[in-house]
Wavefront OBJ file of the C-alpha trace (Angstrom):
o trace
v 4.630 -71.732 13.790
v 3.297 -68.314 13.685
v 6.341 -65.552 12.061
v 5.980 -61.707 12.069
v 7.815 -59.591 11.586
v 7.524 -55.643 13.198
v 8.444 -52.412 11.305
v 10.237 -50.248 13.525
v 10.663 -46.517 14.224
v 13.574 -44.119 13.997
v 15.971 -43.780 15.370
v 16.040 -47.696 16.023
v 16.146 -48.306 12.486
v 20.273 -46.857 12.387
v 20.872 -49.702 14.712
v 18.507 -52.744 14.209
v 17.958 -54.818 11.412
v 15.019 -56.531 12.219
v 12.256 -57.111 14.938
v 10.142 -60.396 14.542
v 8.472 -62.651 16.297
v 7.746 -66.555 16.163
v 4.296 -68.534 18.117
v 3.297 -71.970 18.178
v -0.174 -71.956 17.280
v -0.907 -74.806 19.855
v 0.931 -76.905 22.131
v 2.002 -79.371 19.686
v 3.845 -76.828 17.495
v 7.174 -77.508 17.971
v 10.430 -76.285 16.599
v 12.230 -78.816 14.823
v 15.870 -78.819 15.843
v 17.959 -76.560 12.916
v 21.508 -75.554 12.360
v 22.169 -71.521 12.924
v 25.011 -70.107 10.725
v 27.718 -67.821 11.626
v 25.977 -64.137 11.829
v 28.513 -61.468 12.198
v 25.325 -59.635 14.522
v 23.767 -59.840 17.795
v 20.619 -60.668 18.268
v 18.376 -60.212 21.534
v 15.841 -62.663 22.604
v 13.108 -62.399 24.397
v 10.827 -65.324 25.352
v 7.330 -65.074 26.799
v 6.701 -68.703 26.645
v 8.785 -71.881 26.804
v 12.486 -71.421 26.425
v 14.547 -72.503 23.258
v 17.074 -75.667 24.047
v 20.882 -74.748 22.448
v 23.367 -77.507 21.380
v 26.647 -75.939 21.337
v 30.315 -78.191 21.513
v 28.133 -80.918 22.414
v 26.379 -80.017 24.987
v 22.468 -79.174 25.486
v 21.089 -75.987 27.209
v 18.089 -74.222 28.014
v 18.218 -70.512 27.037
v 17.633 -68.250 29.343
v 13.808 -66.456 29.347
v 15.998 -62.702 28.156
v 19.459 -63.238 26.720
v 21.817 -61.807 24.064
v 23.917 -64.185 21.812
v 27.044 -62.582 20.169
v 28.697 -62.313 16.788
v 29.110 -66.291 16.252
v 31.774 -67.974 14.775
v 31.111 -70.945 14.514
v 26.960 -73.466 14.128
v 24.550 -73.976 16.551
v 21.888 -75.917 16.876
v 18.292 -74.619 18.820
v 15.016 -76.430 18.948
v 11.996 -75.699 21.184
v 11.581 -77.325 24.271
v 7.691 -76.680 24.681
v 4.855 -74.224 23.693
v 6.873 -71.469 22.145
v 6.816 -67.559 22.110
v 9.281 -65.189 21.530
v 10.275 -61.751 20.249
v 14.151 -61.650 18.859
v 16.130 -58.148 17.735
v 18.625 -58.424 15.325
v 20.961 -55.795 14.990
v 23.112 -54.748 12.626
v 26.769 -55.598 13.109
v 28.031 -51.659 14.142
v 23.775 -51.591 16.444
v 24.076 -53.721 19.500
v 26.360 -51.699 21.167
v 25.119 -49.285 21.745
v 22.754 -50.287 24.102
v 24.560 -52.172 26.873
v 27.733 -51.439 28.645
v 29.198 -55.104 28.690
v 31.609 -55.660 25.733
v 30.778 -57.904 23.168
v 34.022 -59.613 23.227
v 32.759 -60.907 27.043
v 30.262 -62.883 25.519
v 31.957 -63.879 22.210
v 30.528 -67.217 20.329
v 28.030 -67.914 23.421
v 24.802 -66.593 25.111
v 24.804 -64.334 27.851
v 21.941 -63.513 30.313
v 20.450 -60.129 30.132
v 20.372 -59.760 33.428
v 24.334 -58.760 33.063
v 23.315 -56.412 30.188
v 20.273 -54.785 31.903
v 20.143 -56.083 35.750
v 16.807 -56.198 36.885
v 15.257 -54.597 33.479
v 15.469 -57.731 31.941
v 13.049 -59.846 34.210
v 10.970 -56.699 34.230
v 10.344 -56.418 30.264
v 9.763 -60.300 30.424
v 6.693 -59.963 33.024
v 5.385 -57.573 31.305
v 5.227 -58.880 27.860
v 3.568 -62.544 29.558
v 0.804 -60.179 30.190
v 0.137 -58.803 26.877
v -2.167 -60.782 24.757
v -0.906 -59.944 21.270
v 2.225 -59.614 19.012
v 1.713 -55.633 18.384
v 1.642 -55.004 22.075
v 4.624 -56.965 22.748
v 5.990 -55.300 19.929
v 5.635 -52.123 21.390
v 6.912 -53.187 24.458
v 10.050 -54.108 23.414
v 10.734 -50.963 21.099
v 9.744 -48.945 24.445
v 12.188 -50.715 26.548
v 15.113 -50.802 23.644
v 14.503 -46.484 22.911
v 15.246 -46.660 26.865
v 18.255 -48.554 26.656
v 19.443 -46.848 23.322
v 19.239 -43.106 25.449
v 21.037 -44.812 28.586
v 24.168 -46.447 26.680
v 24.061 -44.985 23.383
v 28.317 -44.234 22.374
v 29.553 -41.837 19.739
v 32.220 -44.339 17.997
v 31.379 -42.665 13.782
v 34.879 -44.127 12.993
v 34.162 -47.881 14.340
v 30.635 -47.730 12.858
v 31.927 -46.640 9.126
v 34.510 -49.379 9.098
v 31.858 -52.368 9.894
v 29.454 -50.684 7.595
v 32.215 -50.839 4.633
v 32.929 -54.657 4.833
v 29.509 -55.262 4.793
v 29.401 -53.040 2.001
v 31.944 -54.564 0.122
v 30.599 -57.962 1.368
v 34.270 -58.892 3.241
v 36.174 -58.475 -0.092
v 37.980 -55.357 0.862
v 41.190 -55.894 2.579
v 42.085 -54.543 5.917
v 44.887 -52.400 4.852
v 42.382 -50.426 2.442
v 39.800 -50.713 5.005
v 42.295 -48.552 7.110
v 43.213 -46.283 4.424
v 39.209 -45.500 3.878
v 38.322 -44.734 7.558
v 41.982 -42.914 8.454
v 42.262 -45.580 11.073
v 45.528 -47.665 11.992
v 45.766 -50.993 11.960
v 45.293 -51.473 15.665
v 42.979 -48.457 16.461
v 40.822 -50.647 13.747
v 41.402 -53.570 15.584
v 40.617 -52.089 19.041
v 37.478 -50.699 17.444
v 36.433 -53.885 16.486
v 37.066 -55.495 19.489
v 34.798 -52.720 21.447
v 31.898 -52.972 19.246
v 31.309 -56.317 17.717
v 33.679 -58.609 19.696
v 35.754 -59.454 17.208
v 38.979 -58.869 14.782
v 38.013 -57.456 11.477
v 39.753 -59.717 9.503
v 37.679 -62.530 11.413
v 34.396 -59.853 10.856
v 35.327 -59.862 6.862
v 36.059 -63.556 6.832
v 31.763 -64.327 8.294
v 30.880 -61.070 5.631
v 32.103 -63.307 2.964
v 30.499 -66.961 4.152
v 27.467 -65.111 4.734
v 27.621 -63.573 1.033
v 27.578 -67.077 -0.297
v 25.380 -68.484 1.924
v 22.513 -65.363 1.081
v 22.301 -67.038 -2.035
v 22.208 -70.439 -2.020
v 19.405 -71.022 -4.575
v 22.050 -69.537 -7.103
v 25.099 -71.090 -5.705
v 24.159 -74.243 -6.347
v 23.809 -74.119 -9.855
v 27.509 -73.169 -10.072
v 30.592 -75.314 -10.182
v 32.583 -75.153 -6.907
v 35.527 -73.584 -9.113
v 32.825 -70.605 -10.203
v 32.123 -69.977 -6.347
v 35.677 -70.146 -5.508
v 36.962 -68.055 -7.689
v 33.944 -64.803 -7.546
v 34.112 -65.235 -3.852
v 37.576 -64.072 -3.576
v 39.308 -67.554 -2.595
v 42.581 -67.999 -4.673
v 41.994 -72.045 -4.745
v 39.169 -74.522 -3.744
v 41.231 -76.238 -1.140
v 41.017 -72.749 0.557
v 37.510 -72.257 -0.230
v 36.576 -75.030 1.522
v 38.669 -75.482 4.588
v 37.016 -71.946 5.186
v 33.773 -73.159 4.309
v 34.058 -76.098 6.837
v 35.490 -74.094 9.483
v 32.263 -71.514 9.710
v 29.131 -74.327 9.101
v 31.231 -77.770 9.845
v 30.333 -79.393 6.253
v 31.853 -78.970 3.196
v 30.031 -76.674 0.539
v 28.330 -80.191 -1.202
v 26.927 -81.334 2.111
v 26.089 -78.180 3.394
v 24.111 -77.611 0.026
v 22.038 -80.927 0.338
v 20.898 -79.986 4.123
v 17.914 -78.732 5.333
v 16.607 -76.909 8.512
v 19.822 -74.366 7.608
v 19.297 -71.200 8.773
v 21.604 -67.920 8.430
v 21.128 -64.027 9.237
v 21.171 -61.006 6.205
v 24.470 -59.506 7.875
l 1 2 3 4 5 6 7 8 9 10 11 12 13 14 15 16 17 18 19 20 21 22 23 24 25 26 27 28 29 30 31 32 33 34 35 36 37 38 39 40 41 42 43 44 45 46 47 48 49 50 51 52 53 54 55 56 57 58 59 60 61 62 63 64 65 66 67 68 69 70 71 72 73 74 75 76 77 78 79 80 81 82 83 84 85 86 87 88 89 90 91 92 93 94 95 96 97 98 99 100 101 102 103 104 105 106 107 108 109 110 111 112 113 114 115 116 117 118 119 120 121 122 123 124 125 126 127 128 129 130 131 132 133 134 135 136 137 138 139 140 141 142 143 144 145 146 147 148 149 150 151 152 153 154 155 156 157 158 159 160 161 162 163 164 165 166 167 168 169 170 171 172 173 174 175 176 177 178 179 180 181 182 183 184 185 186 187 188 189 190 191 192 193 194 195 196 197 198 199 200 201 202 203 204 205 206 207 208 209 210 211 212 213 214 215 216 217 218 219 220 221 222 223 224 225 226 227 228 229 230 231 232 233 234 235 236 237 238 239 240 241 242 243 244 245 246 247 248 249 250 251 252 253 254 255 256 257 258 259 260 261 262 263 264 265 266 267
């Protein structure tokens, strides 16, 4: 598989994380099929050749050619179906907003086609990027079409943007009450916030900030006892520690640790 990755242009860069793309280099470059972490973000995909298939509660789908997946909380699985191409946007937690309508919380753990984000815009963006013959033009393409989006949706929420920014700041250790008393924000104008912007409670938003933290660095966790992990990633007691653990990837910390084809997002 071909990866690249794009650098983008302000004012995209308040919003969006990252802009890359992934190519088989022939037909019989294939996707093996991978577990997908909890990501606290939304990320945009855009395919130009064969469509990813998603296992999700058991069952298999084919992902729609343009779709948006939320703020997950729980694994997925994805492998290609056929000659892949595709160009994904991954936004920050506080970015996706701000550039569709629909609220997150509609779409919440699942995919949703872009048509109901963009209407026709979506298949339009699609044909044109089949008939671009590189990834800098399709590139460009999709930063054109996301500036559009960002002028035609683009919300003034400061408030609900600080507060995500802080957990991830903190990395989910900061509780909600002092989350509150560093924005100015009640409890439940927080919690509406949230709900508005990235689909989800913050608690549940600090509780994927802090899997994620551990998860970012593996290569170092592992080399720790689970009672060192426990303790410096805020759990009072491993029994905690790992019922969370389980709950977000569905192993526990030892057999998550021995798998491969795991893949997670920088929150």
């Amino acid at each position: 598989m071909q990866y690249h990755e794009h650098q983008i242009n302000e004012p995209l860069t308040e919003y969006i994380q990252t802009v890359w793309a992934m190519e088989s280099k022939n037909d019989e470059d294939i996707y093996p099929r991978s577990l997908i972490m909890p990501d606290g973000i939304v990320e945009i995909i855009f395919h130009y050749e064969t469509p990813f298939y998603t296992w999700q509660d058991g069952k298999k789908f084919l992902q729609p050619e343009n779709f948006a997946v939320s703020m997950m909380q729980q694994y997925t699985e994805i492998a290609s179906s056929g000659k892949a191409g595709f160009i994904s946007v991954r936004f920050f937690p506080w970015g996706a907003y701000h550039f569709f309508d629909e609220p997150v919380q509609n779409f919440l753990d699942r995919t949703i086609n872009a048509t109901k984000l963009w209407g026709n815009d979506s298949g339009k963006i699609i044909k044109e990027m089949k008939t671009l013959n590189s990834f800098e033009e399709r590139f460009k393409a999709v930063e054109q079409f996301l500036l559009e989006k960002l002028k035609q949706h683009k919300k003034e929420e400061a408030e609900a943007d600080n507060a995500i920014k802080l957990i991830r700041q903190t990395k989910g250790a900061l509780t909600i009450e002092k989350v509150c008393a560093e924005t100015g924000l009640s409890k439940k104008q927080l919690e509406r916030k949230f709900l508005a912007t990235v689909g989800i409670m913050p608690k549940a938003f600090s509780r994927i900030t802090r899997f994620l933290n551990i998860c970012q660095n593996l290569d170092e966790q592992k080399n720790k006892t689970l009672t060192q992990i426990t303790y410096e990633c805020g759990f009072y007691d491993q029994a905690h520690f790992i019922k969370e653990f389980k709950a977000f990837s569905g192993f526990t910390p030892k057999e998550f640790f021995e798998k491969e084809n795991v893949y997670f997002s920088e929150i």
